[in-house]
mmJSON file of the N, C-alpha and C atoms, coordinates in Angstrom:
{"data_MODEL":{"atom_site":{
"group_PDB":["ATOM","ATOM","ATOM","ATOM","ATOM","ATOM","ATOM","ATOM","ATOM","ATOM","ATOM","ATOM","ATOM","ATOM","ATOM","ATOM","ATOM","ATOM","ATOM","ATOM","ATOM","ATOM","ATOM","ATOM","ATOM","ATOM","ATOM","ATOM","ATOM","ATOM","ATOM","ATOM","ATOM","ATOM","ATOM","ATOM","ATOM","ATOM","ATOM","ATOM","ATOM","ATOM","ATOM","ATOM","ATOM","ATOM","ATOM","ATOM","ATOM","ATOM","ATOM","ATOM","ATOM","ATOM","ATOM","ATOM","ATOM","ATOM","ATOM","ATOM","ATOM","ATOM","ATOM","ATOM","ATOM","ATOM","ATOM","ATOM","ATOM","ATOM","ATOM","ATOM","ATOM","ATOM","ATOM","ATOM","ATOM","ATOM","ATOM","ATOM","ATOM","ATOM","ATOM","ATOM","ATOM","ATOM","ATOM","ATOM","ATOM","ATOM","ATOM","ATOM","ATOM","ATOM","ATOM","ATOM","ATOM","ATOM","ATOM","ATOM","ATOM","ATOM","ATOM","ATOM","ATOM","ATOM","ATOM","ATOM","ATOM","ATOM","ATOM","ATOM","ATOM","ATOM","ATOM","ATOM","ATOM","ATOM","ATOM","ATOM","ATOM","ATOM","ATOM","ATOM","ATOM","ATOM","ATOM","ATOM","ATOM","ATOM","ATOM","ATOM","ATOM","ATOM","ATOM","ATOM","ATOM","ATOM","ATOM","ATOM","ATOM","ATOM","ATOM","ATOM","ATOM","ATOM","ATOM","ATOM","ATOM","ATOM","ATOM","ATOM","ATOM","ATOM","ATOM","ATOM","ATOM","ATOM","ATOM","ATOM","ATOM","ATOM","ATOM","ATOM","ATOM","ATOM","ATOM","ATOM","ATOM","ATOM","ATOM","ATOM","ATOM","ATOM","ATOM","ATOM","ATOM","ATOM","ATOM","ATOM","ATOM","ATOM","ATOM","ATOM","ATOM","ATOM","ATOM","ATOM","ATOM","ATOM","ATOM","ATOM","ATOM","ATOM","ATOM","ATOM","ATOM","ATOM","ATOM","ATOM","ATOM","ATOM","ATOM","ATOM","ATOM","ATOM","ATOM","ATOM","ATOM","ATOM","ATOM","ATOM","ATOM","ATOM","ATOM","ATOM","ATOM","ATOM","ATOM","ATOM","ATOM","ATOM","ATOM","ATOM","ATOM"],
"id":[1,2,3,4,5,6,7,8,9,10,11,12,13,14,15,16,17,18,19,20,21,22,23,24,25,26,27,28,29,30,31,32,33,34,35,36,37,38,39,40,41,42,43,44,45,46,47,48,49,50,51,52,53,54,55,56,57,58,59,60,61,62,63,64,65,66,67,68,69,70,71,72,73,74,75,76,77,78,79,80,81,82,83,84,85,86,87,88,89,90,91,92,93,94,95,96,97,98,99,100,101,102,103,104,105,106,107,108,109,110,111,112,113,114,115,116,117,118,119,120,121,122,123,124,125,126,127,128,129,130,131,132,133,134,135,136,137,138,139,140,141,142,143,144,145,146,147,148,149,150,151,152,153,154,155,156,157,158,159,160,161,162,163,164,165,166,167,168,169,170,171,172,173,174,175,176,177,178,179,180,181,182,183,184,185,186,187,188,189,190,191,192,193,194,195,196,197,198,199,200,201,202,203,204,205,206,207,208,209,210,211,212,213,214,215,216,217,218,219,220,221,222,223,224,225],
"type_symbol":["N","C","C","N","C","C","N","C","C","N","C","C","N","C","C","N","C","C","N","C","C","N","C","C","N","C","C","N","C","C","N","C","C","N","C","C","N","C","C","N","C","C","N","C","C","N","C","C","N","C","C","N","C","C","N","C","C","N","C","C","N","C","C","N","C","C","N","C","C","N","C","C","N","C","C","N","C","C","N","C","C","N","C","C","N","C","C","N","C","C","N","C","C","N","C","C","N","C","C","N","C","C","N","C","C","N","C","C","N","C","C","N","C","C","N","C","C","N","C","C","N","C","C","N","C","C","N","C","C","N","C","C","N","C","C","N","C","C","N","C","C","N","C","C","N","C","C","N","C","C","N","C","C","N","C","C","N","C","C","N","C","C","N","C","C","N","C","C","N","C","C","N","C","C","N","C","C","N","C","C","N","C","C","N","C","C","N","C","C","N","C","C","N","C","C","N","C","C","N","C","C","N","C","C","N","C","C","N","C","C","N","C","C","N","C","C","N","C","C","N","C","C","N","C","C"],
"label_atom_id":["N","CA","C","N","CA","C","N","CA","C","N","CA","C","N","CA","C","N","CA","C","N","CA","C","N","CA","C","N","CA","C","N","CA","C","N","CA","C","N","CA","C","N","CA","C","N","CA","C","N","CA","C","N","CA","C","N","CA","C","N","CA","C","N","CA","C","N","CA","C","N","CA","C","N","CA","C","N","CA","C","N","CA","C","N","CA","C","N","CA","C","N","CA","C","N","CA","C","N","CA","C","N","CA","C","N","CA","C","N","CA","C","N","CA","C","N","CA","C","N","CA","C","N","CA","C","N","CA","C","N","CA","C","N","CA","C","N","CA","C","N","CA","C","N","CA","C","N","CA","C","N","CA","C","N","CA","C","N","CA","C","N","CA","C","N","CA","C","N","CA","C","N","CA","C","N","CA","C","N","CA","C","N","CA","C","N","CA","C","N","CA","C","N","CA","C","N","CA","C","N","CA","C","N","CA","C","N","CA","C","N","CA","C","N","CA","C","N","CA","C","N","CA","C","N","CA","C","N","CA","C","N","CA","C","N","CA","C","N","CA","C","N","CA","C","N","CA","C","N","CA","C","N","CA","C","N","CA","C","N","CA","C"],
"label_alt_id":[null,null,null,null,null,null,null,null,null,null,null,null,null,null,null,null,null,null,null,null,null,null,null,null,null,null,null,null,null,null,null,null,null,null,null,null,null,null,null,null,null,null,null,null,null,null,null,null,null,null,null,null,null,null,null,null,null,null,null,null,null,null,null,null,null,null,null,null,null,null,null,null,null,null,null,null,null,null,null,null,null,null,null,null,null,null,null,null,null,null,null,null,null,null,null,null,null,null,null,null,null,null,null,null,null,null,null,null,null,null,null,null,null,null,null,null,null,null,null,null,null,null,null,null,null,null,null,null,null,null,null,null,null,null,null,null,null,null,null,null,null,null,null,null,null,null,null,null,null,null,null,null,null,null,null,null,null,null,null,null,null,null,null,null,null,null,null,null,null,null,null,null,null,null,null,null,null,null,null,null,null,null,null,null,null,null,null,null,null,null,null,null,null,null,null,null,null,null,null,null,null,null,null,null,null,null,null,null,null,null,null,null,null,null,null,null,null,null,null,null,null,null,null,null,null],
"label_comp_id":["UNK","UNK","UNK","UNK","UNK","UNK","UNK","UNK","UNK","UNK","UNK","UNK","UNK","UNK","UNK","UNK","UNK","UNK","UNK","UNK","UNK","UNK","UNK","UNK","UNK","UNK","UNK","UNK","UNK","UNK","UNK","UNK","UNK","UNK","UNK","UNK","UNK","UNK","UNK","UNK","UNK","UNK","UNK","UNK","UNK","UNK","UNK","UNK","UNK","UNK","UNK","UNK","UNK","UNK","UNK","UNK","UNK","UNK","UNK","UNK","UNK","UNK","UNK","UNK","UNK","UNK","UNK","UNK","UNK","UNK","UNK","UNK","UNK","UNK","UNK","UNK","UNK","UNK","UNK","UNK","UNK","UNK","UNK","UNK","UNK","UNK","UNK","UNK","UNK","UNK","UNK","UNK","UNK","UNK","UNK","UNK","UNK","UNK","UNK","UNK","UNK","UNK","UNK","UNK","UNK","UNK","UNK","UNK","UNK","UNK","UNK","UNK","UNK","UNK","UNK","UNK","UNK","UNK","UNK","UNK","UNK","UNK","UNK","UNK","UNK","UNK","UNK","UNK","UNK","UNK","UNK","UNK","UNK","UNK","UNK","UNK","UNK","UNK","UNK","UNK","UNK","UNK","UNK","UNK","UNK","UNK","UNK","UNK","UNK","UNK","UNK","UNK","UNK","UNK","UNK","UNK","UNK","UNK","UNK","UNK","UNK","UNK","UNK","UNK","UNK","UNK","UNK","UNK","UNK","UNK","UNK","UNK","UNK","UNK","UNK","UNK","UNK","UNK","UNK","UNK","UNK","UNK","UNK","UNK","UNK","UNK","UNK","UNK","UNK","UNK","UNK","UNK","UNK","UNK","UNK","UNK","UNK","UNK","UNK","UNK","UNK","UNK","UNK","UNK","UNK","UNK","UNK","UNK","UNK","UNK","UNK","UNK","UNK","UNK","UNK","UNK","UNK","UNK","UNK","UNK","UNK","UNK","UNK","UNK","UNK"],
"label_asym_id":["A","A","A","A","A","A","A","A","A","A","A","A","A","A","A","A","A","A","A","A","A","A","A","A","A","A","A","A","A","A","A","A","A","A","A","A","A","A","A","A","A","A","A","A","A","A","A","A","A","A","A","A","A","A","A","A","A","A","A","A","A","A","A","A","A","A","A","A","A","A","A","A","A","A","A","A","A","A","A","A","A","A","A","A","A","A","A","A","A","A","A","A","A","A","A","A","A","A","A","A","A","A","A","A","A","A","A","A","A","A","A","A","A","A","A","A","A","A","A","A","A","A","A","A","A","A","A","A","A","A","A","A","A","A","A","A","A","A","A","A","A","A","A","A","A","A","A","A","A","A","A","A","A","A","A","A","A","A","A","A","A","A","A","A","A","A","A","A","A","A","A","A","A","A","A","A","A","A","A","A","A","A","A","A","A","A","A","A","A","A","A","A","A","A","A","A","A","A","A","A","A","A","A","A","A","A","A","A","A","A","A","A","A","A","A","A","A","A","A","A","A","A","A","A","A"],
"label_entity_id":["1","1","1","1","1","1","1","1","1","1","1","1","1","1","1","1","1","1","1","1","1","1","1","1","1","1","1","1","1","1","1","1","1","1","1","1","1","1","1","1","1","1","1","1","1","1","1","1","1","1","1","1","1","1","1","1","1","1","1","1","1","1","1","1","1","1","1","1","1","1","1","1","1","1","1","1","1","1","1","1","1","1","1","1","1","1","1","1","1","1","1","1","1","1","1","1","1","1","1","1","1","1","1","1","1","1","1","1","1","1","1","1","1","1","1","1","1","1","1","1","1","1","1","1","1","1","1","1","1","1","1","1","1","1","1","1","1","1","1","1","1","1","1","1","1","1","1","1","1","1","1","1","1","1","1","1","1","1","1","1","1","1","1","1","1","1","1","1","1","1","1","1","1","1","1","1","1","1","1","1","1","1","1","1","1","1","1","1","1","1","1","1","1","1","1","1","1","1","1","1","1","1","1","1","1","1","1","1","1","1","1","1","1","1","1","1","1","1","1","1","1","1","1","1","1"],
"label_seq_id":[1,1,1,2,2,2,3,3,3,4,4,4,5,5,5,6,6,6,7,7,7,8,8,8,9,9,9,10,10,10,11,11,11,12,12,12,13,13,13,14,14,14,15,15,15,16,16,16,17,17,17,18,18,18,19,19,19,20,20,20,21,21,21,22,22,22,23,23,23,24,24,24,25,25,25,26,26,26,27,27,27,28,28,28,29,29,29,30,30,30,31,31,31,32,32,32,33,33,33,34,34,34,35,35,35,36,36,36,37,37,37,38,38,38,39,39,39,40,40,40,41,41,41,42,42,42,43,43,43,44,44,44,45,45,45,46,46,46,47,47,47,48,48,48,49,49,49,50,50,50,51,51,51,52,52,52,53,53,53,54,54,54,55,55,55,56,56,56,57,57,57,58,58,58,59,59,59,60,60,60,61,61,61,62,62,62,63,63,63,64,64,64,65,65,65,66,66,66,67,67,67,68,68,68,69,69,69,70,70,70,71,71,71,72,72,72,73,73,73,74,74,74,75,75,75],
"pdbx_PDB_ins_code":[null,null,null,null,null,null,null,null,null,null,null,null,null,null,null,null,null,null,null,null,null,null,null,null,null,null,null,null,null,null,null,null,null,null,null,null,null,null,null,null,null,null,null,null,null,null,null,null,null,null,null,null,null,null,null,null,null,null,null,null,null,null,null,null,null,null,null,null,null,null,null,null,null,null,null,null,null,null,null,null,null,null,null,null,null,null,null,null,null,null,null,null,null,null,null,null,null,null,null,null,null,null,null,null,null,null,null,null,null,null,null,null,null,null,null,null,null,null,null,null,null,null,null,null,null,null,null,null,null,null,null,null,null,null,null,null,null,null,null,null,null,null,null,null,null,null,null,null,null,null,null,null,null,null,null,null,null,null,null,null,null,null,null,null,null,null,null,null,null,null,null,null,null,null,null,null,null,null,null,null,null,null,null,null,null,null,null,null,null,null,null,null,null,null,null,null,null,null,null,null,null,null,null,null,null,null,null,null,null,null,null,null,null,null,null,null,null,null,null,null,null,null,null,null,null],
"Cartn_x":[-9.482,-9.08,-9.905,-10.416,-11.471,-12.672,-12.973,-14.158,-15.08,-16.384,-16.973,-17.581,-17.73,-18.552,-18.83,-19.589,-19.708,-18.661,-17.817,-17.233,-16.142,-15.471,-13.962,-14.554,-14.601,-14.996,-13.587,-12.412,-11.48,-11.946,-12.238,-12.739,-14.113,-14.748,-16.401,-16.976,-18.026,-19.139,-20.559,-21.631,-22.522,-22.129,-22.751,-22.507,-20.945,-20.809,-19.209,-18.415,-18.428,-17.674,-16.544,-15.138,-13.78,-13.341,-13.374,-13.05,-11.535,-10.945,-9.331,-9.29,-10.06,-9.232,-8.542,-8.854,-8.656,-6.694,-6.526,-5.111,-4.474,-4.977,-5.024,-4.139,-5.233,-4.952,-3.815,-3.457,-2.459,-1.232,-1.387,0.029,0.404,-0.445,-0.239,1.002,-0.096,0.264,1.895,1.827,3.714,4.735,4.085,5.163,5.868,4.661,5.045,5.776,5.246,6.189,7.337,7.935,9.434,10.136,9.633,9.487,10.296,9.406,9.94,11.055,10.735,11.811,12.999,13.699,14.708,15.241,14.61,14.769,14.805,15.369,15.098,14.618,13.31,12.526,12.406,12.821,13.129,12.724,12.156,12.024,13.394,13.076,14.94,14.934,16.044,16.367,15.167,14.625,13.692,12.49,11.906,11.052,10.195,9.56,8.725,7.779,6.281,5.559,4.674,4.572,4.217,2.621,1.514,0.459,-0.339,-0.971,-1.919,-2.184,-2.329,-3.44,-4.126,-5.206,-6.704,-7.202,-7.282,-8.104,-9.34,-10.304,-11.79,-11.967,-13.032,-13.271,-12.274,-11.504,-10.358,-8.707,-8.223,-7.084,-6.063,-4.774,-3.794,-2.894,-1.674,-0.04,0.321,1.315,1.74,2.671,2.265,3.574,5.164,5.077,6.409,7.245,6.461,7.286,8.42,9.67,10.515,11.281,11.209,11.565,12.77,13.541,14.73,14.917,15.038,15.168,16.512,17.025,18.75,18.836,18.703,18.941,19.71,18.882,19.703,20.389,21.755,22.613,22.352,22.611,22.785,23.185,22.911,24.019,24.28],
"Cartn_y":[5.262,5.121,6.024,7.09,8.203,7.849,7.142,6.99,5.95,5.858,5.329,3.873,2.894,1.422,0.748,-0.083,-1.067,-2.258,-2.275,-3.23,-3.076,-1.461,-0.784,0.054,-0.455,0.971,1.02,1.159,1.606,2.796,3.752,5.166,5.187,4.492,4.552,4.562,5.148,5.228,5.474,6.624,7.449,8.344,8.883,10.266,10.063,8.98,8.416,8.736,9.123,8.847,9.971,9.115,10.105,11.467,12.177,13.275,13.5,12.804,12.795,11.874,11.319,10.598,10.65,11.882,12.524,12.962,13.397,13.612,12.206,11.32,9.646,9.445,9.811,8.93,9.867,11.48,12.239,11.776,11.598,11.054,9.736,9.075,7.649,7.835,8.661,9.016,9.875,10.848,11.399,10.217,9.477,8.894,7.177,6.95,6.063,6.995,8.233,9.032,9.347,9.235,9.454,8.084,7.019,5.558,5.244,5.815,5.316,6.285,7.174,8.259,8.099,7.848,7.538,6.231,4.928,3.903,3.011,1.944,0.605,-0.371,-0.576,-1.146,-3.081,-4.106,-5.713,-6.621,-7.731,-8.691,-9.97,-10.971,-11.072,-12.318,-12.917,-13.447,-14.627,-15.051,-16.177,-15.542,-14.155,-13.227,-13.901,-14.85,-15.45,-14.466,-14.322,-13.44,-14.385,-14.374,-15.384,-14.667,-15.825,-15.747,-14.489,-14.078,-13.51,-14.352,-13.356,-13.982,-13.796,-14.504,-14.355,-14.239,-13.294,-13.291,-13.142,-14.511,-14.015,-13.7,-12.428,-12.321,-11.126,-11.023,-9.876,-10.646,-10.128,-10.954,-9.181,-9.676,-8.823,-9.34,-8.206,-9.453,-9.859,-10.867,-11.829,-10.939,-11.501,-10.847,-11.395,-12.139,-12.708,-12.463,-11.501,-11.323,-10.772,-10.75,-10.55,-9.281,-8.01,-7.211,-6.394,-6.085,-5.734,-4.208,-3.178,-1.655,-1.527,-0.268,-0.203,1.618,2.158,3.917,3.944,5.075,5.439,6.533,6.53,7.252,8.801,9.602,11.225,11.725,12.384,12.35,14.268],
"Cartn_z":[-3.554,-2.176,-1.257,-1.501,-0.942,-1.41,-2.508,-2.618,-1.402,-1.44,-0.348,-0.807,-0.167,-0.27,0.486,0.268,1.349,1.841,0.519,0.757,1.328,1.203,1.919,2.894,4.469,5.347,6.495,5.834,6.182,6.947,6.293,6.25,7.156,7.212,8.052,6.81,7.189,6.561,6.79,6.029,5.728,7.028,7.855,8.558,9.073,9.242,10.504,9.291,8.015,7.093,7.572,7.432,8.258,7.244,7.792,7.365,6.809,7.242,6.772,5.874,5.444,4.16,2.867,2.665,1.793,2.185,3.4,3.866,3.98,4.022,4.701,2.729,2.311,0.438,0.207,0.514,-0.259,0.799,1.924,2.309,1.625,1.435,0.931,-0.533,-1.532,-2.744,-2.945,-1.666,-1.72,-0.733,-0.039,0.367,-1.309,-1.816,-2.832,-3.76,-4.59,-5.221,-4.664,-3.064,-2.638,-2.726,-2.486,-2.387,-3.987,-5.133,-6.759,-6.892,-6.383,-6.836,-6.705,-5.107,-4.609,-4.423,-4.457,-4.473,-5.346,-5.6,-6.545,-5.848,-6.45,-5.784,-6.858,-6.123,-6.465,-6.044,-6.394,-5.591,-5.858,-4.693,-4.402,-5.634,-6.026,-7.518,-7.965,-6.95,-7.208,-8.267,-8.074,-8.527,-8.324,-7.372,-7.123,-6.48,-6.964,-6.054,-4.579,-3.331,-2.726,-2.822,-2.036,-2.324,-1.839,-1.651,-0.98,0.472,1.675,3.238,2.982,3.733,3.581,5.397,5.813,7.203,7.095,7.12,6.706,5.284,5.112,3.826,2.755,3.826,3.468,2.939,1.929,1.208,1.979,2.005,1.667,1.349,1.386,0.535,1.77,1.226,2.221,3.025,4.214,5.559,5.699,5.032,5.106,3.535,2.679,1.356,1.369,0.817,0.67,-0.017,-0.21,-1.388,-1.287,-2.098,-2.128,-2.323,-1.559,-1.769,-1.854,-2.408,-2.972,-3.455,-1.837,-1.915,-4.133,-4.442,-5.53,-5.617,-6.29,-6.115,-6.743,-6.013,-6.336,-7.275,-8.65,-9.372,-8.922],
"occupancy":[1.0,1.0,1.0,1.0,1.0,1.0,1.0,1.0,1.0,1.0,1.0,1.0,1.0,1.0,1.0,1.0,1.0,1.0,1.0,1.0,1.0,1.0,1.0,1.0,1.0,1.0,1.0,1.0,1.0,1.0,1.0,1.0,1.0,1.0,1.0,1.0,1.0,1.0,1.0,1.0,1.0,1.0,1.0,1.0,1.0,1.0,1.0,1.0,1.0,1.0,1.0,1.0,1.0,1.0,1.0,1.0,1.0,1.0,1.0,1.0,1.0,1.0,1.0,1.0,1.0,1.0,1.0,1.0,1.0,1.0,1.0,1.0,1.0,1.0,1.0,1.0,1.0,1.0,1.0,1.0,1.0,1.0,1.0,1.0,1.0,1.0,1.0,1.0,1.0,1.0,1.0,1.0,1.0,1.0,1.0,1.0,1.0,1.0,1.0,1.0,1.0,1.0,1.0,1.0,1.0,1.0,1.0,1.0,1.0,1.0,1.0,1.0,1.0,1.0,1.0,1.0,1.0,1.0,1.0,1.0,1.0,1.0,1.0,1.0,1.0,1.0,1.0,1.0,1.0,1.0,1.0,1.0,1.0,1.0,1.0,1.0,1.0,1.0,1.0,1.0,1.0,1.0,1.0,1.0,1.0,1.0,1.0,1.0,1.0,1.0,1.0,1.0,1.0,1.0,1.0,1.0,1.0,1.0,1.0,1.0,1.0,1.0,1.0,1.0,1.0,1.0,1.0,1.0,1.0,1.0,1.0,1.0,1.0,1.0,1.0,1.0,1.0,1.0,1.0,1.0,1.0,1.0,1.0,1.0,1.0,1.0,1.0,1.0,1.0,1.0,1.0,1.0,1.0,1.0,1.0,1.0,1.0,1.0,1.0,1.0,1.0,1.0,1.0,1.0,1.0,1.0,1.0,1.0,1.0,1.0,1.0,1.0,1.0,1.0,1.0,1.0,1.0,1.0,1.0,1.0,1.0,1.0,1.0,1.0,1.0],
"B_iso_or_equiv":[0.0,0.0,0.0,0.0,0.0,0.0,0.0,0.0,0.0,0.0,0.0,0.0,0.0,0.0,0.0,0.0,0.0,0.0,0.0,0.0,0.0,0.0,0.0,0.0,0.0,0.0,0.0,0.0,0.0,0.0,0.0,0.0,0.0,0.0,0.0,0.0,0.0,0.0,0.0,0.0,0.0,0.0,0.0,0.0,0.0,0.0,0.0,0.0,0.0,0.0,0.0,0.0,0.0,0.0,0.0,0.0,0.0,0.0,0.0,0.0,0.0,0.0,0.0,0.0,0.0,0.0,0.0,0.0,0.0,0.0,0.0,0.0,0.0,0.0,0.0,0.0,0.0,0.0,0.0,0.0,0.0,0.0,0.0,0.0,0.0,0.0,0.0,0.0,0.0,0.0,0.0,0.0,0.0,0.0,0.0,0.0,0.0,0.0,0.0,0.0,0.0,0.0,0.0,0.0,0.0,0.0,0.0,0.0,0.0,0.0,0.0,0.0,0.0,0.0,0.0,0.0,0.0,0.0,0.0,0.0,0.0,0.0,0.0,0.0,0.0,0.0,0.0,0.0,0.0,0.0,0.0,0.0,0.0,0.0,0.0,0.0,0.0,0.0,0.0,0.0,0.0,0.0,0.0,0.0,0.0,0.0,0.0,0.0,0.0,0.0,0.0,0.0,0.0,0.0,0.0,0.0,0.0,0.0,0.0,0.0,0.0,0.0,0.0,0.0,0.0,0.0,0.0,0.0,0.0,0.0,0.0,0.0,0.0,0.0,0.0,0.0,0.0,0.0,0.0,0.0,0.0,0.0,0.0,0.0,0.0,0.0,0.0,0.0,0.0,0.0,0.0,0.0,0.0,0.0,0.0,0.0,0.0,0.0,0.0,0.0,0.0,0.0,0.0,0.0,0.0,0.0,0.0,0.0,0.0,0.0,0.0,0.0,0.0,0.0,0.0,0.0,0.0,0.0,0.0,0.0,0.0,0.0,0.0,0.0,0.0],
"pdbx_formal_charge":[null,null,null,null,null,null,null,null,null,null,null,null,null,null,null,null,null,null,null,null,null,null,null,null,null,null,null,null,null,null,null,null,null,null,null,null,null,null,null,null,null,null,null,null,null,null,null,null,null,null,null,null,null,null,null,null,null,null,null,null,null,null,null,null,null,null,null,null,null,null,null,null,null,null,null,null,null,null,null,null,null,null,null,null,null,null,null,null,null,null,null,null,null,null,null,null,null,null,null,null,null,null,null,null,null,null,null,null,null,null,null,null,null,null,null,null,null,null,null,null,null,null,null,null,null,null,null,null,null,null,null,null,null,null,null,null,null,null,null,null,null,null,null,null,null,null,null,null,null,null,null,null,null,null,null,null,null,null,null,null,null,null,null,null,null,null,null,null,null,null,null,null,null,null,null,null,null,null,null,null,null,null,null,null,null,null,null,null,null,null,null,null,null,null,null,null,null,null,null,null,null,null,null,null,null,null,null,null,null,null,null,null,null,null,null,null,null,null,null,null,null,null,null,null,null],
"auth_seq_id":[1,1,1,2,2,2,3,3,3,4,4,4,5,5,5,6,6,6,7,7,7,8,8,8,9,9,9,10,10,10,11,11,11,12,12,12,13,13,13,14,14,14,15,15,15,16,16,16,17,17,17,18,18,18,19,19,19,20,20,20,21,21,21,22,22,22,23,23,23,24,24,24,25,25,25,26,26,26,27,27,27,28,28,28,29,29,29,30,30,30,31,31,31,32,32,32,33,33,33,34,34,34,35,35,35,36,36,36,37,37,37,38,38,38,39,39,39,40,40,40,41,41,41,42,42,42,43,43,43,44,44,44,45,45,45,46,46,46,47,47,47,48,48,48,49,49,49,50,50,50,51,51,51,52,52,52,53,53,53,54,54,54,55,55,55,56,56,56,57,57,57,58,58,58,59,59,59,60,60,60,61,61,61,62,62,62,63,63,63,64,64,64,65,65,65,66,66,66,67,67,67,68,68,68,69,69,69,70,70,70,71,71,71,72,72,72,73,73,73,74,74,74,75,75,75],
"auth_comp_id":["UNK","UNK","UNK","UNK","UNK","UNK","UNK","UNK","UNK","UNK","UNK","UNK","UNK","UNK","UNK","UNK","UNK","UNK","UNK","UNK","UNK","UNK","UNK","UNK","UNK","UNK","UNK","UNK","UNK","UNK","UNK","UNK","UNK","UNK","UNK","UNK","UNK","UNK","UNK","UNK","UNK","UNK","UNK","UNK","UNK","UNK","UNK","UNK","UNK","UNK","UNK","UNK","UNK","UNK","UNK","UNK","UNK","UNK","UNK","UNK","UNK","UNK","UNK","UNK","UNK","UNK","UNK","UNK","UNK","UNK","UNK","UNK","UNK","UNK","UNK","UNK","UNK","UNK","UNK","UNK","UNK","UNK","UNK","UNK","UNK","UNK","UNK","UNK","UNK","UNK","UNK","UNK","UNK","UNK","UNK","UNK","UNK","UNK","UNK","UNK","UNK","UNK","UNK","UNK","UNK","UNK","UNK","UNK","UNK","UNK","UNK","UNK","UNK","UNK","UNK","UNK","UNK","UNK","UNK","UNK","UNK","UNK","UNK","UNK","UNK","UNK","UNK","UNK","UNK","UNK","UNK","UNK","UNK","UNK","UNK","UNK","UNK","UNK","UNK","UNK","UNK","UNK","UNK","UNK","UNK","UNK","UNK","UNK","UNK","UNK","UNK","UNK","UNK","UNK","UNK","UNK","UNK","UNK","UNK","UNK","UNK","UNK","UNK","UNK","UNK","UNK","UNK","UNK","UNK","UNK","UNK","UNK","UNK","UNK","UNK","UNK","UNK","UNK","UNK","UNK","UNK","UNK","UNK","UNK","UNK","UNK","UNK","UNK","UNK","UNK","UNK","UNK","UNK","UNK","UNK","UNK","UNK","UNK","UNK","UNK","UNK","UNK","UNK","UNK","UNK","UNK","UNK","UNK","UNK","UNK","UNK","UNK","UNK","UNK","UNK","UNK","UNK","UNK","UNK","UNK","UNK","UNK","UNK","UNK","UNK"],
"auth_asym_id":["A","A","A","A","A","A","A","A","A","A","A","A","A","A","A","A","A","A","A","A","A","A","A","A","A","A","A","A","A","A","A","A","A","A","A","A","A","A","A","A","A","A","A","A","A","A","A","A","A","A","A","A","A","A","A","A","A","A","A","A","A","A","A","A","A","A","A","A","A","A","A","A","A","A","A","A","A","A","A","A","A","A","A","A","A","A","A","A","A","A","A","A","A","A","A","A","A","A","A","A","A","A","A","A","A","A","A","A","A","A","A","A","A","A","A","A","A","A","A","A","A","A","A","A","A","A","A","A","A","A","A","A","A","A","A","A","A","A","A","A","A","A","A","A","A","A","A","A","A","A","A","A","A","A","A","A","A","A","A","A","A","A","A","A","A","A","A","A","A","A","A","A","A","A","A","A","A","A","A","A","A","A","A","A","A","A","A","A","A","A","A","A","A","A","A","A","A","A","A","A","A","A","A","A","A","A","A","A","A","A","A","A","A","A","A","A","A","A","A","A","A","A","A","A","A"],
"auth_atom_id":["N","CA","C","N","CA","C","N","CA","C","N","CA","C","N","CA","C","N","CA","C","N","CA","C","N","CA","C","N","CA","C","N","CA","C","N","CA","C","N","CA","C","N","CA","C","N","CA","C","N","CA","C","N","CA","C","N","CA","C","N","CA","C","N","CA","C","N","CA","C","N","CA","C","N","CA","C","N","CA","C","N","CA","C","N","CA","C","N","CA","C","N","CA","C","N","CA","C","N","CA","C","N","CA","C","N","CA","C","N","CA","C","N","CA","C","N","CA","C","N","CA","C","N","CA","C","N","CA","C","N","CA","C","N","CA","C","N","CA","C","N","CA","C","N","CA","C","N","CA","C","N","CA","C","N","CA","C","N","CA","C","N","CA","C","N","CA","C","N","CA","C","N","CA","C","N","CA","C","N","CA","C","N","CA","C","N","CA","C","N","CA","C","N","CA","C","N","CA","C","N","CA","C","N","CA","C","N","CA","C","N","CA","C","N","CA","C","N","CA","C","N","CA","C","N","CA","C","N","CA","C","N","CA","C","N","CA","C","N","CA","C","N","CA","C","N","CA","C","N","CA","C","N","CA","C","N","CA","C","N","CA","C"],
"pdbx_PDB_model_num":[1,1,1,1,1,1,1,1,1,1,1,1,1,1,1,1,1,1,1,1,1,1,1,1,1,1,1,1,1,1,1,1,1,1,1,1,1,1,1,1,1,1,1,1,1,1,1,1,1,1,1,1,1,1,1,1,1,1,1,1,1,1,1,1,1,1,1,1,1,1,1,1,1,1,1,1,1,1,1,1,1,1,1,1,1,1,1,1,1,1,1,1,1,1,1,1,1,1,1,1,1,1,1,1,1,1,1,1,1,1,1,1,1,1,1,1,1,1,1,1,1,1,1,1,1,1,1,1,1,1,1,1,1,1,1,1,1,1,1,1,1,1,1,1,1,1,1,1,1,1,1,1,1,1,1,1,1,1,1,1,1,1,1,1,1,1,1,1,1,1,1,1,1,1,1,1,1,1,1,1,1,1,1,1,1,1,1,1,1,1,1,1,1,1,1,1,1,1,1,1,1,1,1,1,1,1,1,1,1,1,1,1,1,1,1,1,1,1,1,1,1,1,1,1,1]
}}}
């Protein structure tokens, strides 16, 4: 995710290359570790995964997916 390419310039790239990405990837990384930790994370009974968008030459997950979070209890 910090590393550099041509093909991900999220981040920029050669001199423009962003200096925070590195804070950019470690927030990423503690907010999913609070995310598994505290939550149950589902998709809803169909478990159907829907497709991938495609804008151009770029794919992401679908905007309209569905997933089921469920706070976990304290012991």
């Amino acid at each position: 995710m910090t590393s550099t390419s041509e093909s991900f310039l999220a981040f920029g790239g050669g001199r423009h290359l962003c200096p925070g990405r590195f804070f950019a990837a470690m927030e990423l990384k503690m907010f999913m570790a609070y995310l598994v930790l505290n939550y149950d994370v589902k998709m809803p009974r169909d478990g159907v995964r829907p497709a991938d968008e495609w804008l151009g030459p770029m794919s992401g997950p679908a905007t309209r997916a569905h997933v089921l979070f469920r706070k976990r209890q304290v012991l």
